[in-house]
ROTORGU-472756 format. One line per field, with one value per residue (C-alpha): residue number from 1; x, y, z. Coordinates in nm, 4 decimals, decimal comma. Layout:
residues N
zagu c(NUM / ...) .
xx c(X / ...) .
yy c(Y / ...) .
zz c(Z / ...) .
This chain:
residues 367
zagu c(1 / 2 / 3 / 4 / 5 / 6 / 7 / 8 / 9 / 10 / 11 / 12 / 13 / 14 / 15 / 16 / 17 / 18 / 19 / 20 / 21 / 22 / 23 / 24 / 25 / 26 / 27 / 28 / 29 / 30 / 31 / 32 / 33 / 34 / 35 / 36 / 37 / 38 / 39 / 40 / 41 / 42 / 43 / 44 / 45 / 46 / 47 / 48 / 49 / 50 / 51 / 52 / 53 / 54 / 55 / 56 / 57 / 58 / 59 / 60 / 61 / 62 / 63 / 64 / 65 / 66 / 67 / 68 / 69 / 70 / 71 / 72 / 73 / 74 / 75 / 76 / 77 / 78 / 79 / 80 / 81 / 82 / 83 / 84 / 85 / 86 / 87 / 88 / 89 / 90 / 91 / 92 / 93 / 94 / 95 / 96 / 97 / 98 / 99 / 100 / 101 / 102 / 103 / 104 / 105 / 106 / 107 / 108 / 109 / 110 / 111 / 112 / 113 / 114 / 115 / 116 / 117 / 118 / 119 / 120 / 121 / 122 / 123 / 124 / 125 / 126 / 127 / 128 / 129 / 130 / 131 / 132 / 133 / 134 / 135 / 136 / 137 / 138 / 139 / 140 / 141 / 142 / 143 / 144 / 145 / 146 / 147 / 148 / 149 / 150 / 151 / 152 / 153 / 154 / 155 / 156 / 157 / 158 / 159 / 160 / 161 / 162 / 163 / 164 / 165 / 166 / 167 / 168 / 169 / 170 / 171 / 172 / 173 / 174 / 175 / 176 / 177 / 178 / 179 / 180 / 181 / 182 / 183 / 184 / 185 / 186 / 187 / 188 / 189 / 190 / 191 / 192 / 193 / 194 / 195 / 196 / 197 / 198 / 199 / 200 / 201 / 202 / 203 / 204 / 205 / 206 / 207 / 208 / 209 / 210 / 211 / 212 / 213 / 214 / 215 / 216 / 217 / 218 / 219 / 220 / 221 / 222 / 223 / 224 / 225 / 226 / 227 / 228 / 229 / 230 / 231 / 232 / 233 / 234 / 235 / 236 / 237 / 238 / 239 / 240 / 241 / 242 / 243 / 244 / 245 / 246 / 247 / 248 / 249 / 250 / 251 / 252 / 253 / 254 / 255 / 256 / 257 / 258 / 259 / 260 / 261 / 262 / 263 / 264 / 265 / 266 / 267 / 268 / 269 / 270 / 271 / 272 / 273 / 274 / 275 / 276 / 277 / 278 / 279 / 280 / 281 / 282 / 283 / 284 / 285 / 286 / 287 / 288 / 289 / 290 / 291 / 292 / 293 / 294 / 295 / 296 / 297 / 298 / 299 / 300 / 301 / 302 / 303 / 304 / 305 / 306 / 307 / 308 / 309 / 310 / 311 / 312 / 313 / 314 / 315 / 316 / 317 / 318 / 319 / 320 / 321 / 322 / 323 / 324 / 325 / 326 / 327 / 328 / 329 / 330 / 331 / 332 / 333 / 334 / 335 / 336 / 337 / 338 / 339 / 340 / 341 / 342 / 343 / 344 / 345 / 346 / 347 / 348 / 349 / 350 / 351 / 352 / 353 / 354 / 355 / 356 / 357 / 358 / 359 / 360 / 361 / 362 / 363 / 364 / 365 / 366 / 367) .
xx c(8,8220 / 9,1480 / 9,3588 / 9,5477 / 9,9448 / 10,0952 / 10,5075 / 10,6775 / 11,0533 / 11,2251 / 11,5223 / 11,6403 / 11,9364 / 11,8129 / 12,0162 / 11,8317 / 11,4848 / 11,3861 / 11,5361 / 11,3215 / 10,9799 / 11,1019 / 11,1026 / 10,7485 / 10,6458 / 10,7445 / 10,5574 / 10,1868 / 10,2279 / 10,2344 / 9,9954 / 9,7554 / 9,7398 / 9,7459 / 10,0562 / 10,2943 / 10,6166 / 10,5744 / 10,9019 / 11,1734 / 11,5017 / 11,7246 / 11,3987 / 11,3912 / 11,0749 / 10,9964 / 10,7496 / 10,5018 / 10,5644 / 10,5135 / 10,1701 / 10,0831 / 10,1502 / 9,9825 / 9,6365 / 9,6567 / 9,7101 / 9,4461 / 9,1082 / 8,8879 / 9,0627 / 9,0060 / 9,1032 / 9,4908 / 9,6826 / 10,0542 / 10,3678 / 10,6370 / 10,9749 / 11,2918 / 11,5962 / 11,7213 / 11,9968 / 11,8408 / 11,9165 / 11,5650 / 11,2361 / 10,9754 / 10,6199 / 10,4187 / 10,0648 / 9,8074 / 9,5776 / 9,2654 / 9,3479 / 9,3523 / 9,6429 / 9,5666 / 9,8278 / 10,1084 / 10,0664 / 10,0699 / 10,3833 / 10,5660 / 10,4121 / 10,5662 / 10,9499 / 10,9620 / 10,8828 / 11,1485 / 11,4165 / 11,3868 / 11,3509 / 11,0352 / 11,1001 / 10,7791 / 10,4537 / 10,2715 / 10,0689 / 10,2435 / 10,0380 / 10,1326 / 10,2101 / 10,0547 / 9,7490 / 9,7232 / 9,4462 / 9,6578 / 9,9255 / 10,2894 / 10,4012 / 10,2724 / 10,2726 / 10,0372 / 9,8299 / 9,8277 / 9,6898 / 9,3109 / 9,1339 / 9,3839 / 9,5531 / 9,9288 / 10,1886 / 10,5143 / 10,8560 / 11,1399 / 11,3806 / 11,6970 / 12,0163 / 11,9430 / 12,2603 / 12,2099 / 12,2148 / 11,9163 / 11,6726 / 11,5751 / 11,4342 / 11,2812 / 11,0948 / 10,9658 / 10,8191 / 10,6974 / 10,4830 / 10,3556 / 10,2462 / 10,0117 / 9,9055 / 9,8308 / 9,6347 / 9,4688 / 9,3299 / 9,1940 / 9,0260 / 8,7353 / 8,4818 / 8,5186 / 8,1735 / 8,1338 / 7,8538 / 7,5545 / 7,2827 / 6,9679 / 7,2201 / 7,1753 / 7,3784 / 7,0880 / 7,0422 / 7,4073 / 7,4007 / 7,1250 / 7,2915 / 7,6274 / 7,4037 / 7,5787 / 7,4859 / 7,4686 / 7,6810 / 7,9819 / 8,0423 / 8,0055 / 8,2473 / 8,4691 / 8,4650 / 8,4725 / 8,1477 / 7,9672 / 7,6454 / 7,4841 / 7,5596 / 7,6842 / 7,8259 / 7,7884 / 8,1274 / 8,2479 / 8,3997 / 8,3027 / 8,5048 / 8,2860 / 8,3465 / 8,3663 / 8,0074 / 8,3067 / 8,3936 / 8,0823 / 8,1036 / 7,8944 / 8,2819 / 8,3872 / 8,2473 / 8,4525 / 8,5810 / 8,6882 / 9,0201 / 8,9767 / 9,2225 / 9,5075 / 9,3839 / 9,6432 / 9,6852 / 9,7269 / 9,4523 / 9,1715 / 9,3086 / 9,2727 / 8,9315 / 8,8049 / 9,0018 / 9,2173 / 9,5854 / 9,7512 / 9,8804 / 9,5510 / 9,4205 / 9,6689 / 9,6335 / 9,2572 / 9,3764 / 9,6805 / 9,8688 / 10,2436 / 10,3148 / 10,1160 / 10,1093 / 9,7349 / 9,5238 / 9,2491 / 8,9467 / 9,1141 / 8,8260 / 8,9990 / 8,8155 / 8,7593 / 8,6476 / 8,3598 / 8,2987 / 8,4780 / 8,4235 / 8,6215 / 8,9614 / 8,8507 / 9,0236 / 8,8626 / 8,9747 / 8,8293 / 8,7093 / 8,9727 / 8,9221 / 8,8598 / 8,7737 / 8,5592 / 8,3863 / 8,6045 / 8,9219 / 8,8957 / 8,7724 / 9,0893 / 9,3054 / 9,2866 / 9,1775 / 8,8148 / 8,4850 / 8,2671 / 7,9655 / 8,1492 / 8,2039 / 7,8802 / 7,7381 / 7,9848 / 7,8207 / 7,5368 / 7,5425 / 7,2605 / 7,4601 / 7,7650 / 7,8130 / 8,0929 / 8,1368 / 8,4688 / 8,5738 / 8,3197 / 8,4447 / 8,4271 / 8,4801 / 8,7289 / 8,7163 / 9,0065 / 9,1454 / 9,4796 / 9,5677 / 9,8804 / 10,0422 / 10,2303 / 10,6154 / 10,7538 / 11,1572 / 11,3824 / 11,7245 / 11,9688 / 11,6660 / 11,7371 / 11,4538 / 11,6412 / 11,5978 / 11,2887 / 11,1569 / 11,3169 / 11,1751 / 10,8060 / 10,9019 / 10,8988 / 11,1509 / 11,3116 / 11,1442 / 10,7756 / 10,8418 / 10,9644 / 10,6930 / 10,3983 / 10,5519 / 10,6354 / 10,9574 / 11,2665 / 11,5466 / 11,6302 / 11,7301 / 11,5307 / 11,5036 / 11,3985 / 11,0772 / 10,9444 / 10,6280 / 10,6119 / 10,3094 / 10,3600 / 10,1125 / 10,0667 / 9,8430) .
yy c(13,0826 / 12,9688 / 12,6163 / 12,6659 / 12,5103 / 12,3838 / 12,3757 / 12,0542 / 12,0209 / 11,7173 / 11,9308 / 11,9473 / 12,1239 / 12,4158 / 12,3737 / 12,3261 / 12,2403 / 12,4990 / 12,7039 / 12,6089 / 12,6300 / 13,0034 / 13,0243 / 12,9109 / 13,0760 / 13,4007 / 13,3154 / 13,1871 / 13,5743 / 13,7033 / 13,5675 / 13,5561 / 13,1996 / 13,0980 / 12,8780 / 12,8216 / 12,6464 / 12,3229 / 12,4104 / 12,6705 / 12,6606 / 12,4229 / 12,3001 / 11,8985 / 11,7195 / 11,3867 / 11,2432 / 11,1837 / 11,5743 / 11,6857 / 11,5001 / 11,6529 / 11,9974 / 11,9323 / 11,8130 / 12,1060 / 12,3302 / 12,2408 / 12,1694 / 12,1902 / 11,9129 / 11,9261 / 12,3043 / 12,2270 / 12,0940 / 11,9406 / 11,9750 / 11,7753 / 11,8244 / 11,5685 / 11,5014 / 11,1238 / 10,9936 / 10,9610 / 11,2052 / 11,1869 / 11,3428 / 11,1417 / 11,2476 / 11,0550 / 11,1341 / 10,9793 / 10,6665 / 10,9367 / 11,1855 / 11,2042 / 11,2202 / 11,6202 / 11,7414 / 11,5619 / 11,5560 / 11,9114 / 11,9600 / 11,6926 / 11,8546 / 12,1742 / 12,0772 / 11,8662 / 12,2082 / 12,3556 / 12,1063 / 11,8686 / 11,4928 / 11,3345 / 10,9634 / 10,8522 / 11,0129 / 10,7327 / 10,6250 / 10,3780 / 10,1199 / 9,9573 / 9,5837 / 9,5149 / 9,6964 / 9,7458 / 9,9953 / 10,2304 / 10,4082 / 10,3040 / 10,7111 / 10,8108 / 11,1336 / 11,0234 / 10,7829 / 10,9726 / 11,3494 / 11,2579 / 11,3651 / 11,6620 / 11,6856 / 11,5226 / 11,4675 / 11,4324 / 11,5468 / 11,3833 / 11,6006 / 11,3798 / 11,4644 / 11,7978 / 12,0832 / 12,3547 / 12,5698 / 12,4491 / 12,4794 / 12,8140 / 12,6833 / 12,3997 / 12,5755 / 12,8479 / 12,5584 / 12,3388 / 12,6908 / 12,7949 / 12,4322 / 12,4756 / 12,7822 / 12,6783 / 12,3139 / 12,5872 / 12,8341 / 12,4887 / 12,3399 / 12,5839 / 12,7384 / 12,6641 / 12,6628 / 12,5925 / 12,4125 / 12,6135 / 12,4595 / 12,3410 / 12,3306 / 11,9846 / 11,8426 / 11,9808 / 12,3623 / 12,3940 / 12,2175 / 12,4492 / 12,7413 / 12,7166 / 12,5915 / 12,2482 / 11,8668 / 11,6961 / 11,4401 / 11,7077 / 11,7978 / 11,4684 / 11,3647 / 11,6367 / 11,5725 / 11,1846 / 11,1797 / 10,8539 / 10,9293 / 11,2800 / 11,3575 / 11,6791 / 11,8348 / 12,1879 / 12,3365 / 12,1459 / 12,2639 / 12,1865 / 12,1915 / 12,3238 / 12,2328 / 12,4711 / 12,4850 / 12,3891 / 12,0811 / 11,9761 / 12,0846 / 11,8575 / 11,8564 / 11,6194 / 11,2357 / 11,0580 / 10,7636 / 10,5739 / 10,3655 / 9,9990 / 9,7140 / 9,6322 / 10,0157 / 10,1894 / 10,5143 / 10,3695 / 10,1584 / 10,4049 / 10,6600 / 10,3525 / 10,2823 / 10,6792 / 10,7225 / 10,9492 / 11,0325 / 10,9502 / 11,2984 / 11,4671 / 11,2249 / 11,3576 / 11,7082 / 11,6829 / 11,5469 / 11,7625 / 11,4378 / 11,4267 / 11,0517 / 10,7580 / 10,6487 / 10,5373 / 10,4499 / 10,2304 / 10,4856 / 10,7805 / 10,9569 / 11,0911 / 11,3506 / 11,1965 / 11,4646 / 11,3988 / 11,3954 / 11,1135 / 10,7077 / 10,4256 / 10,3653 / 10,1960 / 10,0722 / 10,1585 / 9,8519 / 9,9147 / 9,6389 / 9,4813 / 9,2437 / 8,8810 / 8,9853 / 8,8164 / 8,8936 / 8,5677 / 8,6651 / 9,0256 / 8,8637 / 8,6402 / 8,8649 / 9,1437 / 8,8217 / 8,9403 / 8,7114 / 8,7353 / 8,7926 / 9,1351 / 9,2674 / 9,2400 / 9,3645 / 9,6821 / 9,7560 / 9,6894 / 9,3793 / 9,2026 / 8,9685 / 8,8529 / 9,0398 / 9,2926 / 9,5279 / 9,6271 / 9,9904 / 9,9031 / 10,0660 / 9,8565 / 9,9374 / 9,6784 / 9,6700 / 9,7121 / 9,4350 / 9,5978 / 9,4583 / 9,5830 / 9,4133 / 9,6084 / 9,5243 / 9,5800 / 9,6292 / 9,3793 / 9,4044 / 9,3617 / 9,4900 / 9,7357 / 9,9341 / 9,6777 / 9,3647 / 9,4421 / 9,5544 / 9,2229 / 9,0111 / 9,1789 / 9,1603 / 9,5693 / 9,8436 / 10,0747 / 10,3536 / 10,1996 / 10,1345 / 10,5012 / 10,6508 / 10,4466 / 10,5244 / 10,8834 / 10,8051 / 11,0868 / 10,8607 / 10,4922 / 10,5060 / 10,2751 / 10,1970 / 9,8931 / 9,8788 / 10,0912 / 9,9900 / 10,0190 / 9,9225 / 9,6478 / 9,6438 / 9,2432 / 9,1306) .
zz c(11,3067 / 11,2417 / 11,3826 / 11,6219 / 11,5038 / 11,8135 / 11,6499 / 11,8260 / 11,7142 / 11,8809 / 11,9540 / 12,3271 / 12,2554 / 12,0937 / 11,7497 / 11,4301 / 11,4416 / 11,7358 / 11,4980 / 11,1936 / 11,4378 / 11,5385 / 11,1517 / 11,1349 / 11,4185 / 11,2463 / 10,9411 / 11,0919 / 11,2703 / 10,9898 / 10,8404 / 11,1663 / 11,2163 / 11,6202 / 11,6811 / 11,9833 / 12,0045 / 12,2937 / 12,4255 / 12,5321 / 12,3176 / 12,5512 / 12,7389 / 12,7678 / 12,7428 / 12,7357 / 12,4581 / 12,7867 / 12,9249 / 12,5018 / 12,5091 / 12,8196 / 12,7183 / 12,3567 / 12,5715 / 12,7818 / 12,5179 / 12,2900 / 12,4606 / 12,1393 / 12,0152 / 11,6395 / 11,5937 / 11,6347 / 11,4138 / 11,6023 / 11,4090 / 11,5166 / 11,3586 / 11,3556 / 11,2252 / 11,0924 / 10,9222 / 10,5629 / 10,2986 / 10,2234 / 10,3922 / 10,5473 / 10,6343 / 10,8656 / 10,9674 / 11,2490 / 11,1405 / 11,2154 / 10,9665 / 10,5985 / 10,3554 / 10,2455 / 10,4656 / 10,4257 / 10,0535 / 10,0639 / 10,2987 / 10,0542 / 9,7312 / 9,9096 / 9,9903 / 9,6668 / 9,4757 / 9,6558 / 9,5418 / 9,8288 / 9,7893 / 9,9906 / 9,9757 / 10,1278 / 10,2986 / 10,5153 / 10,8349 / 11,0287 / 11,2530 / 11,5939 / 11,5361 / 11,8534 / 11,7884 / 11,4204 / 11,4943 / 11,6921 / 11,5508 / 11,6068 / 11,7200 / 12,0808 / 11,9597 / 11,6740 / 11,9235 / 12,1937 / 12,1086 / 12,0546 / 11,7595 / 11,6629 / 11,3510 / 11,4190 / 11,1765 / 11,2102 / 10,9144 / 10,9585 / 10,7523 / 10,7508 / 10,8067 / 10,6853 / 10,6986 / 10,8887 / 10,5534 / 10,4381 / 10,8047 / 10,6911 / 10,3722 / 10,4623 / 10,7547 / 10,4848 / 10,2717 / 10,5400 / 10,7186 / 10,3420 / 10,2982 / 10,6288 / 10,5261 / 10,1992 / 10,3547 / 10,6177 / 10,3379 / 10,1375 / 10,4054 / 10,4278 / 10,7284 / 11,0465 / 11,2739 / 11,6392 / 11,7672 / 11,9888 / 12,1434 / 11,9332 / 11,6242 / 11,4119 / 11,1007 / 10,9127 / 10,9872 / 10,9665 / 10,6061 / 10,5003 / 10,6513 / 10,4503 / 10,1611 / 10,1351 / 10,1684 / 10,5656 / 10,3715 / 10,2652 / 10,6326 / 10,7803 / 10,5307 / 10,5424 / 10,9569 / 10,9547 / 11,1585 / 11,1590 / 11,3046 / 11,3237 / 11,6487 / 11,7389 / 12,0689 / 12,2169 / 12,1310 / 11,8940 / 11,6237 / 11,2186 / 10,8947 / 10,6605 / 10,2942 / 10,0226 / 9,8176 / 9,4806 / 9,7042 / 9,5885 / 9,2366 / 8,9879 / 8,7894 / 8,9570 / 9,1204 / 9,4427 / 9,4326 / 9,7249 / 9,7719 / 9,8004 / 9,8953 / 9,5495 / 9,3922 / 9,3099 / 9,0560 / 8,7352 / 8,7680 / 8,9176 / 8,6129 / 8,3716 / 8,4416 / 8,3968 / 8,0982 / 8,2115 / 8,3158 / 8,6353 / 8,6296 / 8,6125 / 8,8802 / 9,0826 / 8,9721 / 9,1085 / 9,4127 / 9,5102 / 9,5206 / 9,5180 / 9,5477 / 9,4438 / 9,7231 / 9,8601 / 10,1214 / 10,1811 / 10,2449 / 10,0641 / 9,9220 / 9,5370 / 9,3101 / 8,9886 / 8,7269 / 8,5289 / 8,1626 / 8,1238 / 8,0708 / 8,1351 / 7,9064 / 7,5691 / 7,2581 / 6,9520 / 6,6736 / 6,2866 / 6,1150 / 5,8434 / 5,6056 / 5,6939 / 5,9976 / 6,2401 / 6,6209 / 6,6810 / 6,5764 / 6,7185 / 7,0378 / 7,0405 / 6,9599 / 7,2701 / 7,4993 / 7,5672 / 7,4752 / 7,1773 / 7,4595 / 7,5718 / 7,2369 / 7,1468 / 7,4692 / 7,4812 / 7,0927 / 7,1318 / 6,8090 / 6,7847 / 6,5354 / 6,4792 / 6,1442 / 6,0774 / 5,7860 / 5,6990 / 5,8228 / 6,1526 / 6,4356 / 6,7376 / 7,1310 / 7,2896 / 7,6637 / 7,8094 / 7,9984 / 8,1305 / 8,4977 / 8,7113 / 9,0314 / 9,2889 / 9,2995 / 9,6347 / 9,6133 / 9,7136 / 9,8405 / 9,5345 / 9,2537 / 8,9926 / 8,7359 / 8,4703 / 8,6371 / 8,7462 / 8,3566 / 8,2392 / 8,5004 / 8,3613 / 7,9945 / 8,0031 / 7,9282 / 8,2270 / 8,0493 / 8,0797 / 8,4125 / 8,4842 / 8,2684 / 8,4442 / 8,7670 / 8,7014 / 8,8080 / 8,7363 / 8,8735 / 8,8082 / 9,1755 / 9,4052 / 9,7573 / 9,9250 / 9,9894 / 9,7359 / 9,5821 / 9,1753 / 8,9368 / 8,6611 / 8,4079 / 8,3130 / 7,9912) .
């Protein structure tokens, strides 16, 4: 069964964005995915009436997915998405429109500073445990609606074909005999449903991973407080491009929880140093800032003897801070300030532009 796509657009004149959802709306037909528009072109409804016609609309809760469209004043996209949900769609939608040509400054959840477990958006806190997120397209022309409604509907179709089976709960089911009857782990689908216990309900409705989700390719790895990309890639040895590759990621951005797909065959980032004359475990030791104790261990020396031409693992000690973007800052200043270049900071943040806006968070390698 397919999610039903309940379109929102924040648009009680009937100009742009009811256009873009009747853009949408003809695409999900077409492709046989259950969706409805919340509202009549010229309709008003308040954000109180919206949630009210969202809960009424959508009794199974989880199979609905609520796309809410509006327009800003920033020449940029923003994508926010509900505390309860993961990151997968929004990455997708802003993977999506930045394919297309369109800048997406930012994709983020956004918590209420009264209740930092809530989310700040009623229509975010407010809509149970459905899927809600919520573009905010800018101050986008009127040339470009059609566009941006094509990419935004292929991105959900895209997200909707990825996210597997869907199975509905009958009586005398268990996490178990539904596991065995896809032929995948009780762990994949609690996972993939954020289910803390094994307690199911008649009726309700299960995501049920793709068998590949589980693919021995590939470990998890789950996102702690100070990760960010460039470290997690650092440690397996490989790129922050294929990290995100793995991941469908279109931003570095991160979030504490974030389960990311780290694929296997790899081991964590080493230097490899070859023994040179009048060399010594000291010196070498010294010299990249480790201890004699850790080279040893990492080779496995029972001595402190070295031949010349020895190769040697060095662990590698690189450590990054997060630079959030001040008011006045510039990529130069802020390379000087770490003793870097502008083009290691743009490299290690995959950055295209030396444009920056406040706030912005950057990695900084420090020794």
């Amino acid at each position: 069964m397919s999610k039903l796509i309940l379109i929102n657009p924040m648009d009680e004149n009937g100009q742009i964005l009811y256009q873009m959802a009747e853009e949408m709306r003809k695409y999900f037909n077409e492709k046989g995915i259950p969706n409805r528009i919340l509202l009549s072109k010229g309709e008003k409804l308040s954000t109180e009436r919206r949630i009210e016609e969202i809960l009424g609309s959508s009794p199974n809760r989880s199979d609905t997915i609520i796309l809410t469209l509006q327009e800003g004043t920033s020449p940029e996209i923003e994508i926010q998405y509900a505390l309860r949900n993961t990151d997968k769609l929004a990455s997708r939608i802003a993977s999506s429109l930045e394919e297309g040509g369109y800048s997406v400054s930012k994709y983020y959840q956004l918590r209420d500073p009264k209740n930092p477990l809530l989310d700040a958006e009623p229509l975010l806190k407010e809509t149970g445990n459905r899927e809600s997120i919520l573009v905010n397209y800018g101050n986008l022309p009127i040339e470009n609606s059609s566009r941006l409604a094509t990419l935004t509907a292929e991105a959900l179709g895209f997200y909707l074909e990825k996210v597997g089976t869907f199975y509905t709960v009958l009586s005398g089911d268990s996490l178990y005999s539904i596991a065995r009857k896809f032929g995948v782990s009780v762990e994949a689908i609690k996972e993939a449903n954020q289910l803390a216990t094994n307690f199911l309900s008649i009726g309700q409705t299960l995501r049920i991973p793709d068998k590949q989700e589980e693919s021995s390719n590939s470990e998890e790895y789950i996102v702690k407080s100070g990760d960010t990309l460039y470290g997690i890639a650092n440690t397996y040895g490989i790129s922050v491009e294929e990290l995100k590759s793995a991941n469908q990621l279109s931003s570095n951005l991160l979030t504490i929880g974030q389960t990311l797909v780290i694929p296997k065959n790899t081991t964590p980032s080493q230097k490899i140093y070859v023994v040179q004359k009048g060399d010594s475990l000291y010196s070498i030791a010294t010299k990249y800032g480790v201890t004699v104790a850790e080279l040893k261990s990492l080779n496995n020396l029972s001595s402190n003897l070295l031949s010349i031409g020895q190769q040697l693992k060095i662990p590698n000690t690189t450590k990054e801070i997060v630079y959030l973007v001040q008011k006045g800052d510039n990529l130069y200043s802020i390379a000087r300030k770490y003793n870097l270049s502008t083009e290691e900071v743009m490299k290690i943040n995959h950055l295209t532009t030396t444009l920056l806006s406040i706030g912005q968070k950057l990695i900084i390698p420090i020794s």
